[in-house]
N, C-alpha and C positions, 0 to 999 in steps of 0.2 A: 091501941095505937100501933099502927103497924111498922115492924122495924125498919132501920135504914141497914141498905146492902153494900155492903163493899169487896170488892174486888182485889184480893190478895196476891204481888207477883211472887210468886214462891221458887227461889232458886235450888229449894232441898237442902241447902244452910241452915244455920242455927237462928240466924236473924229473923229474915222475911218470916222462919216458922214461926219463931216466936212472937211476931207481928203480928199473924196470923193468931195464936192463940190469945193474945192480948185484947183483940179485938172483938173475939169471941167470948169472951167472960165482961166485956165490957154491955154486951146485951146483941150485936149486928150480926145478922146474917153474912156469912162468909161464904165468898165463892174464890176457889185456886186456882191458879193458873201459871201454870208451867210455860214460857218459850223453849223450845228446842230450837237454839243458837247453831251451834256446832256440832260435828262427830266427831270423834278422836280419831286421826290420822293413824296413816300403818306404822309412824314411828314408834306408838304408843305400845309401850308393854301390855295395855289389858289390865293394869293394878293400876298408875299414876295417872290422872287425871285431871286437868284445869279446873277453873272455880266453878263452873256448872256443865249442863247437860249431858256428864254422863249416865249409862243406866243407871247405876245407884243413886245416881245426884235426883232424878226423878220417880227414882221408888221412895226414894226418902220423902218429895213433896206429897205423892199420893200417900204414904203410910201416917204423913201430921195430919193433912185432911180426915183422914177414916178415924186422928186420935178425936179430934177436936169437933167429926161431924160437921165434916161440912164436903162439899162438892168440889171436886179437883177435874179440869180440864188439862192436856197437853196438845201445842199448837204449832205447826214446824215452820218457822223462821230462817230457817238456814239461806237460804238464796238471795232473803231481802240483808241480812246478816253482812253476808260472802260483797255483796255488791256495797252496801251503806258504809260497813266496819274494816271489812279483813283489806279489801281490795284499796282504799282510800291510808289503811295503815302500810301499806306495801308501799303505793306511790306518793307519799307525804315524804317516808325515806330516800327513795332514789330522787327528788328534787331537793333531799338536803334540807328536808323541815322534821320538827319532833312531834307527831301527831301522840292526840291524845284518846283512842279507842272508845274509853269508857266514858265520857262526855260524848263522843257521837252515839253509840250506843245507845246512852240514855237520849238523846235527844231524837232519834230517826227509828230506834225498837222502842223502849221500855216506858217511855211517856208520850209517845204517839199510838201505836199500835194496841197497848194494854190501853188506852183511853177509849178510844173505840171501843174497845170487849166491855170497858163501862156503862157506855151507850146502847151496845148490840143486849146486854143482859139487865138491861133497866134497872141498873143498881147507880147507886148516890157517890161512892168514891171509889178512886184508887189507891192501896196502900202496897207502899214498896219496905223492906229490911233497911232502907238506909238510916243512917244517922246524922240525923238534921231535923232542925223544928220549922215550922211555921207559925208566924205571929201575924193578926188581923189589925190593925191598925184602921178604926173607923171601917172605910169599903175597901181598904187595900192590903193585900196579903205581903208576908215581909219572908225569906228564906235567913233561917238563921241558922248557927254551929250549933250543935248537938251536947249538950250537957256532959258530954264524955269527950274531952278535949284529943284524947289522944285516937280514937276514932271517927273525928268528922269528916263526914262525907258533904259537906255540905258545897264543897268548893267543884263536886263534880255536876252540880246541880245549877250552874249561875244560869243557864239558858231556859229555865223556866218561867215562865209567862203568867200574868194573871188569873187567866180562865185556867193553866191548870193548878196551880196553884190553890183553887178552889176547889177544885175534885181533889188533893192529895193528903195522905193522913201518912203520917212515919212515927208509927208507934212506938219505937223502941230509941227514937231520938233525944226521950228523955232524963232516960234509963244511963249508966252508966253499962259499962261490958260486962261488966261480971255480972251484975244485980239481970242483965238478961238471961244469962246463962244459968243463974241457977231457978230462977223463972222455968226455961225449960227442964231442967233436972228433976227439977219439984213436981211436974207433971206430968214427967217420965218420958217426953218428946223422944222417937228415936233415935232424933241425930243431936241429941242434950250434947254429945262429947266432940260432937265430928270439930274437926280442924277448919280452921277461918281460912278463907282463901286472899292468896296476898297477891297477888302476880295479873297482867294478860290470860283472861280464861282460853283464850285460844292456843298461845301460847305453850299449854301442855308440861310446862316445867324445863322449857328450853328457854335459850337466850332470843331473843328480836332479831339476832342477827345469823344466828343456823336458820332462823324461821324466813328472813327475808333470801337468802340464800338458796331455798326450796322450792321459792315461787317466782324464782325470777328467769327467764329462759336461759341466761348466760351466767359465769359467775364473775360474779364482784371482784373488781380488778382492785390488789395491791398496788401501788405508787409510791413514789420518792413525796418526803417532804422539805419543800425549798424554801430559799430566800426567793425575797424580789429578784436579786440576782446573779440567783440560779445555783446557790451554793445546798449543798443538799445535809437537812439535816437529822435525817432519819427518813422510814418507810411507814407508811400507815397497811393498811388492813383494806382499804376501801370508802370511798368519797363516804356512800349513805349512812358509815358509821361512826362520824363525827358530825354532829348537828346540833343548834344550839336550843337548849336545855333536856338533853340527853342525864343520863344517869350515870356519870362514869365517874371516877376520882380525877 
């Protein structure tokens, strides 16, 4: 019987590896695949890094493939990235809205674009690092939280659709975080140790608001904050950086 293939998106993280290798002891043909999202801007020291695409982030993906024997591709995304992600995170702030990156993201790169690579490499799914299940109910697939409460990703994922929901496997959504982690340890994964990443991969380990400040032709004008009328009670920073359901105290 011939195996089913699946399509691994490997961000060179602990996760998707481990997804990856999870998938591969379960009996499936594994094919990786890398997007290159981003470069790291000149702000970047050369050591600090966002949550993917730098060189290490991608020697890491090709070095799980070569552990686990399986096939790693890297595909450069950056322009459709720059235009779907970065550019839409810029003007979601100067109109005073709180976009949400990694929901476009996933909806316009990582479950469009890697779907197709499903189809282009006549393989049966896609499997991503997130932490989330899917449950079949009769013909209909269900998105559910992830057995690991304090890691569910699953709330990044409402926009997915039936058909793909059918392609998708999240291995590691079962798992709690640690029981993954030593999963990879156990099998000597090279990045068994590497650090989770928390923040805007683009982002680089800066605030939203140095980043919005870089890419905007003029800068972000301070202002008075008033009354109706016209009594002033303090100064803000700038319109784009109060917005409702920002992250601030």
């Amino acid at each position: 019987m011939k195996k089913q293939t699946v399509v691994v998106a490997l961000s060179g993280g602990v996760d998707s590896s481990t997804a990856a290798l999870i998938l591969k002891e379960q009996g499936y043909e594994v094919i990786g695949i890398t997007l290159k999202l981003w470069t790291p801007s000149a702000w970047n020291n050369g050591e600090k890094y966002g949550g993917c695409c730098s060189p290490a982030d991608i020697a890491h993906a090709k070095e799980v493939c070569r552990q686990i024997g399986a096939p790693h591709y890297t595909f450069n995304m950056e322009e459709k990235f720059k235009e779907k992600v970065v550019d839409n995170f810029v003007s979601e702030y100067l109109e005073g809205k709180t976009p949400n990156p990694c929901v476009r993201c996933n909806s316009f790169i990582k479950f469009d674009i890697l779907l197709k690579y499903v189809l282009a490499f006549s393989a049966d799914y896609l499997a991503t690092g997130h932490y989330a299940r899917i449950d079949k109910e009769g013909s209909a697939y269900r998105l559910g939280k992830a057995a690991d409460p304090a890691k569910d990703q699953s709330y990044f994922l409402y926009m997915l659709n039936q058909a793909q929901l059918s392609k998708l496997l999240f291995p590691v959504g079962i798992y709690p975080k640690k029981e993954v982690r030593e999963r990879a340890l156990k099998f000597g994964l090279v990045n068994a140790l590497k650090e989770d990443s928390q923040d805007v991969c683009f982002l680089e380990g800066r605030s939203y608001k140095e980043f919005l400040q870089e890419r905007v032709p003029e800068p972000i004008a301070a202002g008075d904050v008033r009354t109706k009328e016209g009594k002033i009670l303090g100064k803000h920073q700038g319109l784009p950086f109060y917005t409702i359901g920002q992250r601030e105290g």
